[in-house]
Z-matrix of the N, CA and C atoms (Angstrom, degrees):
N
C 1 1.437
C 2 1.529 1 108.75
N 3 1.192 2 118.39 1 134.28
C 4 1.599 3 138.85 2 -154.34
C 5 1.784 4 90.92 3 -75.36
N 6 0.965 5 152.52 4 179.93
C 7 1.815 6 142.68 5 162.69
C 8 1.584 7 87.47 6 -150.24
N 9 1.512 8 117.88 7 146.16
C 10 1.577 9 104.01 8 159.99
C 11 1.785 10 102.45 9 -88.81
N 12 1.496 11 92.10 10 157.73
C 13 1.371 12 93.30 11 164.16
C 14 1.521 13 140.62 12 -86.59
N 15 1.096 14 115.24 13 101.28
C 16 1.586 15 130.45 14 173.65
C 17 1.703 16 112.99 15 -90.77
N 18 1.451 17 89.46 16 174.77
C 19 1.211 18 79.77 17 -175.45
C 20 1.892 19 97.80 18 -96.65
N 21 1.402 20 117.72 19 -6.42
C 22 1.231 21 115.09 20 171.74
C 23 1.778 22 113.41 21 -74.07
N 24 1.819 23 126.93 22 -20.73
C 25 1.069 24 124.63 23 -151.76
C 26 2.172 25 79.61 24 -101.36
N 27 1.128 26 128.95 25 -24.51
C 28 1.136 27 149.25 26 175.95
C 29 1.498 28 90.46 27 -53.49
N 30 1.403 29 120.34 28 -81.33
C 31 1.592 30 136.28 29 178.92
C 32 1.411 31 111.88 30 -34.06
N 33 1.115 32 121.91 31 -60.81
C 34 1.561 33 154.33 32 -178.41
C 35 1.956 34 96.68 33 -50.00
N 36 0.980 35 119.61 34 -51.89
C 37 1.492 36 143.15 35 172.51
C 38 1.522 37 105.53 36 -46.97
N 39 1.667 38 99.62 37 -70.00
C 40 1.459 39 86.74 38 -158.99
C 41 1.541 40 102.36 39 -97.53
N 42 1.397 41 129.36 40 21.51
C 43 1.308 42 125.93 41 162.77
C 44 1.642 43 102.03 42 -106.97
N 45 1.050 44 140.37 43 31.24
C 46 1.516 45 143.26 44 156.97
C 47 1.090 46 120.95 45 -119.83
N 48 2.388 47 103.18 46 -6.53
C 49 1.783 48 92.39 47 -171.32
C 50 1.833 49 84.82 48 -113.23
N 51 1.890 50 114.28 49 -8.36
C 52 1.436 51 94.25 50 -171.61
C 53 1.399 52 118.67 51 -56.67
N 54 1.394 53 133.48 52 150.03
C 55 1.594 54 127.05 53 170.38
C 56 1.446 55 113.71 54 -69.28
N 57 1.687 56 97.12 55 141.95
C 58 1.504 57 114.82 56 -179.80
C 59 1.688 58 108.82 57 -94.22
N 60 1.460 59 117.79 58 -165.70
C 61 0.618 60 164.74 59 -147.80
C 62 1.906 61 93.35 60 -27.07
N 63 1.341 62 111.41 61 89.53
C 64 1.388 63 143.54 62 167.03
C 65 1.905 64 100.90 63 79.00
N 66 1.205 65 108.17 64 1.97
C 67 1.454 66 100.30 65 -173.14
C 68 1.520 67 107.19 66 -62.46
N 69 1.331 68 124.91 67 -177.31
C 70 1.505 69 125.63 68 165.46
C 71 1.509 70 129.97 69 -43.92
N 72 1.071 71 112.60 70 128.20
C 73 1.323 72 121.36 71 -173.11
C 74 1.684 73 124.65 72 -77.70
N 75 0.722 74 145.97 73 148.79
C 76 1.684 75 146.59 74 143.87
C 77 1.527 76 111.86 75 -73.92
N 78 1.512 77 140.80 76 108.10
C 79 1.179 78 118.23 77 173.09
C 80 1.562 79 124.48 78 -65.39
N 81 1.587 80 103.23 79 -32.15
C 82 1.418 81 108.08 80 163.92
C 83 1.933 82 105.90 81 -155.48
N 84 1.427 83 77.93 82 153.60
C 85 2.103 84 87.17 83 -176.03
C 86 1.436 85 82.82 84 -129.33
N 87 1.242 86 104.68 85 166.96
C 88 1.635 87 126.15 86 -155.25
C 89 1.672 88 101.81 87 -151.00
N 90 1.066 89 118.28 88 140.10
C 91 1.636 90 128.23 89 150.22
C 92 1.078 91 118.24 90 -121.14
N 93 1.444 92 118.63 91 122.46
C 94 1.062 93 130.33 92 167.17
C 95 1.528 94 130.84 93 -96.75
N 96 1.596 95 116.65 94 120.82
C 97 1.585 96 133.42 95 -168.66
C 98 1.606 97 115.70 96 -88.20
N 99 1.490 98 124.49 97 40.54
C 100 1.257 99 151.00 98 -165.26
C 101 1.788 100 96.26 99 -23.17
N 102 1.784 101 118.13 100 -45.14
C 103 1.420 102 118.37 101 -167.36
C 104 1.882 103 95.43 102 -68.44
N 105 1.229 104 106.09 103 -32.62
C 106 1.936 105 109.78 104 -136.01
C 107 1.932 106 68.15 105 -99.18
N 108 1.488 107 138.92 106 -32.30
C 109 1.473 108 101.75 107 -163.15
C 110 1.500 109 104.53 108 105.13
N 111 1.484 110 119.61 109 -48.09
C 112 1.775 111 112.01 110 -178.32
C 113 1.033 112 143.90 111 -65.49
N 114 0.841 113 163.72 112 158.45
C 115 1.334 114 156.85 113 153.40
C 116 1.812 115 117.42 114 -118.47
N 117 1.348 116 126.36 115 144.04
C 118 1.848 117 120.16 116 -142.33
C 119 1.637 118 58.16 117 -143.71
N 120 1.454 119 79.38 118 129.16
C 121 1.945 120 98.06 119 163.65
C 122 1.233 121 73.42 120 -120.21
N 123 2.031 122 96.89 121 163.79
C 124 1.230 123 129.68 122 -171.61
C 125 2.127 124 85.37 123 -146.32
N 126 1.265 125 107.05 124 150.65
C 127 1.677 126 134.54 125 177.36
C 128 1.284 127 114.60 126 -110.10
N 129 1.278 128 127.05 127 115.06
C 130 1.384 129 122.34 128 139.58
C 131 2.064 130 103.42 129 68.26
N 132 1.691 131 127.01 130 29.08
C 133 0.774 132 131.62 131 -161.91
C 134 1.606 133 116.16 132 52.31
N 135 0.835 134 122.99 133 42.02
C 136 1.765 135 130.13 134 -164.82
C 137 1.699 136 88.60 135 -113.34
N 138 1.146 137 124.75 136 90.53
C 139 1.710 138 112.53 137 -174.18
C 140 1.600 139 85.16 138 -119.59
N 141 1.550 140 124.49 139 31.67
C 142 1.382 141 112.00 140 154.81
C 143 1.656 142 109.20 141 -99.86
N 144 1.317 143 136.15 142 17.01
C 145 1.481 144 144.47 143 -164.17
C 146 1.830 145 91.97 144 -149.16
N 147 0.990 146 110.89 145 128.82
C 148 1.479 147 106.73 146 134.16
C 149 1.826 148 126.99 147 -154.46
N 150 1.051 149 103.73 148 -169.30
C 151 1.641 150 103.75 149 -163.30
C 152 1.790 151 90.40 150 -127.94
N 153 1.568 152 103.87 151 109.14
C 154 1.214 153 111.39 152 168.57
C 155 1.538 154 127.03 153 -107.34
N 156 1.993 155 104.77 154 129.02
C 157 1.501 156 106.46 155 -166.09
C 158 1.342 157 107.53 156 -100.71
N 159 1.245 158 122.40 157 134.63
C 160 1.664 159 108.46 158 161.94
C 161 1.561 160 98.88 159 -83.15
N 162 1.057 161 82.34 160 150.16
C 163 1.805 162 97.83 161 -175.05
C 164 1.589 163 107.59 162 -85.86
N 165 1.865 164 122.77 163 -42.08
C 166 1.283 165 95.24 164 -171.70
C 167 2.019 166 115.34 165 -82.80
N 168 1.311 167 109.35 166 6.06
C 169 1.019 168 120.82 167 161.24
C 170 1.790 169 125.62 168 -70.67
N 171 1.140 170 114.82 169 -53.96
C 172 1.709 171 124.49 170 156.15
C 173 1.563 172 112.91 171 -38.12
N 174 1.822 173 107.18 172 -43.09
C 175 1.286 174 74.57 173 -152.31
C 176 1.622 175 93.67 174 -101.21
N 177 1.351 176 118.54 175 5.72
C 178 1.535 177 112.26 176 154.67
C 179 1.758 178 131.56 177 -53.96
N 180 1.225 179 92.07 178 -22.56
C 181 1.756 180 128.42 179 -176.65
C 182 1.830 181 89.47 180 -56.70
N 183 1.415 182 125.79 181 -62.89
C 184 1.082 183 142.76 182 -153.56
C 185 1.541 184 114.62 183 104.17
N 186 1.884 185 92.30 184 -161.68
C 187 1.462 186 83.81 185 179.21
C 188 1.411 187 102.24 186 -108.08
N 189 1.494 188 99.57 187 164.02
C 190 1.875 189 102.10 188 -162.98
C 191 1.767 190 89.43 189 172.04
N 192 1.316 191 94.69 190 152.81
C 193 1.638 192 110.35 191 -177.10
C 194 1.780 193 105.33 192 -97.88
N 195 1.697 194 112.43 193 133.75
C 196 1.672 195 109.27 194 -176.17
C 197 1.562 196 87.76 195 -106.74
N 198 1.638 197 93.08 196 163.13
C 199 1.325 198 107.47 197 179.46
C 200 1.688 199 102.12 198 -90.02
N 201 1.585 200 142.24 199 109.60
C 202 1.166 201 112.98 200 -177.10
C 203 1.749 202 131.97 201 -54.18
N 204 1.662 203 98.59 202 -34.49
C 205 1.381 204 80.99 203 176.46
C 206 1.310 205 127.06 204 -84.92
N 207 1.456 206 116.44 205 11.16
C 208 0.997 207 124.98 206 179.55
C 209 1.364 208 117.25 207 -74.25
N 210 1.675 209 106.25 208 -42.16
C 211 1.715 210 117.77 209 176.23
C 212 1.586 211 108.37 210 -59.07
N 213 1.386 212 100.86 211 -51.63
C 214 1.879 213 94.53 212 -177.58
C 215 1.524 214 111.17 213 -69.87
N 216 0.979 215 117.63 214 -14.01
C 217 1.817 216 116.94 215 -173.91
C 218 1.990 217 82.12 216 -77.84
N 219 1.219 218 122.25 217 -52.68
C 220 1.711 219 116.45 218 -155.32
C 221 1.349 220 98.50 219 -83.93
N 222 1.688 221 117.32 220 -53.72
C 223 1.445 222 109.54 221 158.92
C 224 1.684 223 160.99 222 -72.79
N 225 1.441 224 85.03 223 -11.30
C 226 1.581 225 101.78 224 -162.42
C 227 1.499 226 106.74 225 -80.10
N 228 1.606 227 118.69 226 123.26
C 229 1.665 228 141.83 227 146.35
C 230 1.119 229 123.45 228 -75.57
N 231 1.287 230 96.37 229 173.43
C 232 1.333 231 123.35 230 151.00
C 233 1.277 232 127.57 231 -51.41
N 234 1.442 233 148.82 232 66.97
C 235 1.616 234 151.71 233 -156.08
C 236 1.964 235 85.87 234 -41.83
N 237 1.072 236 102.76 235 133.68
C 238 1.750 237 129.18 236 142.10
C 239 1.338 238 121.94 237 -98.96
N 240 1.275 239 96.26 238 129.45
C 241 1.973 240 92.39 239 -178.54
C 242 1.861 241 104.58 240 -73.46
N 243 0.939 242 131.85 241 3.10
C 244 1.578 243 127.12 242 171.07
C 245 1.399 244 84.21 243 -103.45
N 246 1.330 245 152.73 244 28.04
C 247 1.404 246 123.72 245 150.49
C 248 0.985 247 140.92 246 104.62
N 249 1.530 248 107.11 247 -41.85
C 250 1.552 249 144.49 248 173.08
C 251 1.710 250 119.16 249 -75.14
C-alpha cells in the first residue's frame, strides 16, 4: 500500500521499525521537513514528545555544540499529528 509522505507517516515509520523489548536503542531519530525548514527530534523511541527545530533559526545561532537532552528538556511536547 502506496502511504503519502508526511511528516506524521515518517513518525509512524520509525516508531514501528524502532527495536522493542531491550533490543538496541536509538538515542534520538529525527525527521526532517526539507520544504517547511523543520526538523522533529524524537528521544529514546519516545515518538509521543518531540522537540521541533527550525533550521533557519539554528543556523542564525551560529556554530556551537547543543546538549541533546537539553533541547528536548527546553523544547520537547506533546507530538500533534498536524505537526504543530
Amino acid at each position: 500500500m502506496l502511504v503519502p509522505v508526511s511528516i506524521e507517516s515518517v513518525r509512524l515509520l520509525l516508531e514501528r521499525t524502532a527495536p522493542k523489548n531491550g533490543g538496541a536503542i536509538s538515542w534520538y531519530s529525527s525527521v526532517c521537513d526539507l520544504k517547511g525548514g523543520r526538523v522533529y527530534l524524537f528521544r529514546k523511541a519516545n515518538f509521543s514528545r518531540v522537540a521541533i527545530l527550525d533550521v533557519k533559526a539554528e543556523l542564525k545561532k551560529g556554530a556551537r555544540t547543543e546538549d541533546m537532552d537539553a533541547l528536548m528538556t527546553a523544547l520537547g511536547r506533546p507530538y500533534a499529528a498536524d505537526g504543530k
